[in-house]
Backbone bond lengths (Angstrom), bond angles and torsions (degrees), N, CA, C in turn:
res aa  C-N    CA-C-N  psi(-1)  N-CA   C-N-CA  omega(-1)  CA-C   N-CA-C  phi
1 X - - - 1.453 - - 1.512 111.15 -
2 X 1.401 111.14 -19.02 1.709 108.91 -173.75 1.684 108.82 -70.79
3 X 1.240 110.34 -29.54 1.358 133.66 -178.37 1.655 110.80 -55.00
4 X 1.486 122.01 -56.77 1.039 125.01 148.89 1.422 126.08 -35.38
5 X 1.644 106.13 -56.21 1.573 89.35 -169.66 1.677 121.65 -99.26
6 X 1.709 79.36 19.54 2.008 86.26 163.48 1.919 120.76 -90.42
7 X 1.233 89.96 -21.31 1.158 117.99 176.51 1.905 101.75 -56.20
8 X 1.420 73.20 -74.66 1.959 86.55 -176.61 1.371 114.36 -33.12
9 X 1.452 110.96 -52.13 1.234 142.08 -143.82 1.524 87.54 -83.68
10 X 1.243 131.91 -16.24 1.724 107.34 -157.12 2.192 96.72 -116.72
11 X 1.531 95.15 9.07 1.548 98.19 150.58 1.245 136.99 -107.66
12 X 1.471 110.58 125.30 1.377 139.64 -157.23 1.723 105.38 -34.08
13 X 1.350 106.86 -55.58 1.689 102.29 -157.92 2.194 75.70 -136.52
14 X 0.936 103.67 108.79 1.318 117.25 -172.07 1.721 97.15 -94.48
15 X 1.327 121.95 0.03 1.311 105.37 -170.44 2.049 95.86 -98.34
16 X 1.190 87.32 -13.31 1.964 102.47 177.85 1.589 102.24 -76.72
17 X 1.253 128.52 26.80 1.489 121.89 159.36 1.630 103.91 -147.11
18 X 1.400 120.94 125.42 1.542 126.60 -145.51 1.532 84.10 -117.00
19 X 1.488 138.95 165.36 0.872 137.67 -162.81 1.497 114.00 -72.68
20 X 1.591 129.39 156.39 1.660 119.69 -161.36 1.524 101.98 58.03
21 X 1.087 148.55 30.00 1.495 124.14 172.66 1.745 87.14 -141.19
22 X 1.631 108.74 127.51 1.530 136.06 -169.99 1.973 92.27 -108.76
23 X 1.390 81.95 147.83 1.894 93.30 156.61 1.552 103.71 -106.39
24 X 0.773 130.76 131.41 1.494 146.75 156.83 1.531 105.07 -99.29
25 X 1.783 89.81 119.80 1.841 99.62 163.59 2.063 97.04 -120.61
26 X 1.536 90.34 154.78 1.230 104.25 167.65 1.049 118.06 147.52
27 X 1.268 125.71 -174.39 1.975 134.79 -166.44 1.339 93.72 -106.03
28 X 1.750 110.69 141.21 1.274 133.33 174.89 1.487 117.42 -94.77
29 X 1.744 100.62 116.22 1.154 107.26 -175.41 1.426 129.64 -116.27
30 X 1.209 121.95 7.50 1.631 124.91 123.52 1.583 95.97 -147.20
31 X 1.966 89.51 -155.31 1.519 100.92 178.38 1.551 94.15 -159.55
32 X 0.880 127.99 168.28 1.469 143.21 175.62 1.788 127.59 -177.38
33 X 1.463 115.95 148.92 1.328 100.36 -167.69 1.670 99.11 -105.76
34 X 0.977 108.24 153.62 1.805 112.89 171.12 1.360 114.83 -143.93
35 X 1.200 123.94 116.87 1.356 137.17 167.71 1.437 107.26 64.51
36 X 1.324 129.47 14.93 1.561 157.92 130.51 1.671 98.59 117.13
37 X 1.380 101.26 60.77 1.717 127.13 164.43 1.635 116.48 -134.29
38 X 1.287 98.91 119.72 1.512 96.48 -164.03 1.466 88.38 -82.86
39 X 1.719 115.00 149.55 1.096 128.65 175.41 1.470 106.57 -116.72
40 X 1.149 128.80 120.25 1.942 130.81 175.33 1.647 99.05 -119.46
41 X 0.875 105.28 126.22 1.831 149.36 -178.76 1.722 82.24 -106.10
42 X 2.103 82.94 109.72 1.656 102.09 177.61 1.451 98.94 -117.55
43 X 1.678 136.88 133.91 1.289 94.65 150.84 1.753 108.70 -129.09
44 X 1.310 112.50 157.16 1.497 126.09 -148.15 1.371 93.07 -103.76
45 X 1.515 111.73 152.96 1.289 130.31 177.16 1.504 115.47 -54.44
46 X 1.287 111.77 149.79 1.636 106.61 -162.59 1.653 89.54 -98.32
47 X 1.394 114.69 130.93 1.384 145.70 -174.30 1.423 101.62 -30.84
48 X 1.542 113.47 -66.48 1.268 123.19 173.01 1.733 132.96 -143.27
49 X 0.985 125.51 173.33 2.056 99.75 -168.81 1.431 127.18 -73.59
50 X 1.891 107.96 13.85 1.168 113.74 170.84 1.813 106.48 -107.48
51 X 1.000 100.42 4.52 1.708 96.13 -170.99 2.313 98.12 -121.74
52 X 1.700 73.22 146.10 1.633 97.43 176.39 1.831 95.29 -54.97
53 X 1.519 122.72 156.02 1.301 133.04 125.47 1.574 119.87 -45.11
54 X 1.618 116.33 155.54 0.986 110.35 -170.30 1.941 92.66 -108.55
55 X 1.190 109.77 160.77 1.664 103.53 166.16 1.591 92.73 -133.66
56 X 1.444 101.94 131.57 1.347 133.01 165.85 1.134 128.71 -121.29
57 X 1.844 113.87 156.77 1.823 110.93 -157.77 1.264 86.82 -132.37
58 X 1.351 120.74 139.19 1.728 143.69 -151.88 1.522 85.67 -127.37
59 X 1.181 103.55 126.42 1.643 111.30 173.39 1.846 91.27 -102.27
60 X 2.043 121.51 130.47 1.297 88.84 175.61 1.913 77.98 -145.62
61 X 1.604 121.89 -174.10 1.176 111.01 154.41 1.309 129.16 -94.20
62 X 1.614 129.81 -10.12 0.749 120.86 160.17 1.560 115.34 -130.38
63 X 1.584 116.68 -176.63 1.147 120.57 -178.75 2.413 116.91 -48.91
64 X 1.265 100.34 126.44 1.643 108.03 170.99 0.975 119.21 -61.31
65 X 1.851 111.15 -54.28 1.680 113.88 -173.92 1.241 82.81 174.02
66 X 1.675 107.52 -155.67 1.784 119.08 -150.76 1.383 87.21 -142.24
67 X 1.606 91.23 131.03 1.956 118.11 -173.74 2.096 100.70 -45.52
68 X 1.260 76.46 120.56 1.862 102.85 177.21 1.227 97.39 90.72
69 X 1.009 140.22 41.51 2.027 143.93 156.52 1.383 101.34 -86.67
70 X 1.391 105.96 132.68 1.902 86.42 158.54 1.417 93.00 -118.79
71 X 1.740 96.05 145.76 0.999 121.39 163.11 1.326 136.13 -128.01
72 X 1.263 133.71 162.23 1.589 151.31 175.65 1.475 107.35 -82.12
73 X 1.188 125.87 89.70 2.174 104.88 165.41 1.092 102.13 -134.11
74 X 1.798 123.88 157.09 0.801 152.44 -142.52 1.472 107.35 -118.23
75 X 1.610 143.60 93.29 1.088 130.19 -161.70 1.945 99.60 -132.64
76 X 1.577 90.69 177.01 1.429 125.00 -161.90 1.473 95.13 -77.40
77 X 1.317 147.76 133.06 1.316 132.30 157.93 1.977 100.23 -94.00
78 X 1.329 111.52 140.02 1.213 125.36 165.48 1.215 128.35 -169.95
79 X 1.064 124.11 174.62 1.823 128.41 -174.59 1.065 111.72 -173.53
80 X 1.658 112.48 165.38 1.469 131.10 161.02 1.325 126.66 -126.22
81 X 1.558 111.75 178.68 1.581 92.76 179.80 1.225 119.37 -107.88
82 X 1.627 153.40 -165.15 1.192 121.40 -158.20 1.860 85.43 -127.75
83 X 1.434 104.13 -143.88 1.974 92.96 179.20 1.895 82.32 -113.09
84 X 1.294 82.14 132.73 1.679 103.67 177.08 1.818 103.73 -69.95
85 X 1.619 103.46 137.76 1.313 118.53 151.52 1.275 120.20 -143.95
86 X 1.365 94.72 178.64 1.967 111.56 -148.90 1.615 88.59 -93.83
87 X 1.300 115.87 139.06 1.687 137.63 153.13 1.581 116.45 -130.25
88 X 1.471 104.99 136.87 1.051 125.78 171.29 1.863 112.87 -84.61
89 X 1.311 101.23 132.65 1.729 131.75 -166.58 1.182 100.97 -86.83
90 X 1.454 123.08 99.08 1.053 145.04 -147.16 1.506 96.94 -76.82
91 X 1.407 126.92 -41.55 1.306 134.58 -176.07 1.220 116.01 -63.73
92 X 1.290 118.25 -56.18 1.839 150.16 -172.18 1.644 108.72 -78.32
93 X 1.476 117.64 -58.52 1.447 149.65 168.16 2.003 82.34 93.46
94 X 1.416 100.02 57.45 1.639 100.07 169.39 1.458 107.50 -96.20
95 X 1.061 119.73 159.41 1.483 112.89 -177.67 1.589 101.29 -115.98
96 X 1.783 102.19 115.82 2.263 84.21 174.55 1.634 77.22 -134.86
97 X 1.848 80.82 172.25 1.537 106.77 178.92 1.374 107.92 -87.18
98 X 1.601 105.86 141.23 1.732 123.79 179.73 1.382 85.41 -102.54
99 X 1.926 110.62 149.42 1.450 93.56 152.89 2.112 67.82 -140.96
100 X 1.434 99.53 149.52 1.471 107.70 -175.56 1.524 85.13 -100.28
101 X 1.531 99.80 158.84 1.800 121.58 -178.85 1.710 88.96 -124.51
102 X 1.028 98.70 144.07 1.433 119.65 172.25 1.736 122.14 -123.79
103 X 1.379 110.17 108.29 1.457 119.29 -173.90 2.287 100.91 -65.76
104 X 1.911 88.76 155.37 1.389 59.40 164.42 2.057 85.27 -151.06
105 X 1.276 116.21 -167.22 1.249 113.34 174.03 1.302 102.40 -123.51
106 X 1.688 106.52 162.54 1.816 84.38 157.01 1.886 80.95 -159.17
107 X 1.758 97.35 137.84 1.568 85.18 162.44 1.017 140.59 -88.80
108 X 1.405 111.31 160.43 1.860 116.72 -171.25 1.585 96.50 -99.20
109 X 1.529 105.43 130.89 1.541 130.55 -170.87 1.460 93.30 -81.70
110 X 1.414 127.42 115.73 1.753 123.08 174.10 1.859 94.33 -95.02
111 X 0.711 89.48 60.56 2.598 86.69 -179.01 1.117 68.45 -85.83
């Protein structure tokens, strides 16, 4: 739990992130537009030298910055769920319903 609240603890004005809203730091590793939502592929420093980097996708309207920038932004946490299907329990051979949730980001414009 200390881990968490070092985390917390190491942003400046902590009252500037309202609940659901993450800081994302890291280097930009592409960008692309889809259905006229820019998508930026971030990926963040790996925690420690035994752990992967994470790569994350920034939903924003316009361009973040230019591939290998690092940056600081301030985004929306949200999600949905996807259409649930049935798998069989390979151990048991029980059959239950999956329904996958999908995280998503989106950034908050400070103009």
């Amino acid at each position: 739990m200390a881990a968490a609240e070092n985390v917390v603890t190491g942003i400046k004005d902590k009252s500037s992130l309202a609940p659901m809203q993450v800081l994302v730091r890291g280097r930009i590793e592409s960008s692309s537009v889809h259905e006229g939502t820019r998508e930026t592929k971030i990926m963040t420093p790996a925690v420690d030298e035994f752990s992967r980097p994470q790569l994350l996708e920034i939903r924003s309207k316009s361009r973040i910055g230019e591939k290998g920038e690092m940056v600081t932004v301030k985004c929306q946490l949200g999600g949905y769920q996807r259409k649930a299907f049935t798998v069989k329990d390979k151990a048991t051979g029980e059959m239950r319903t999956v329904v996958p949730v999908e995280h998503t980001l989106d950034l908050i414009d400070e103009n």
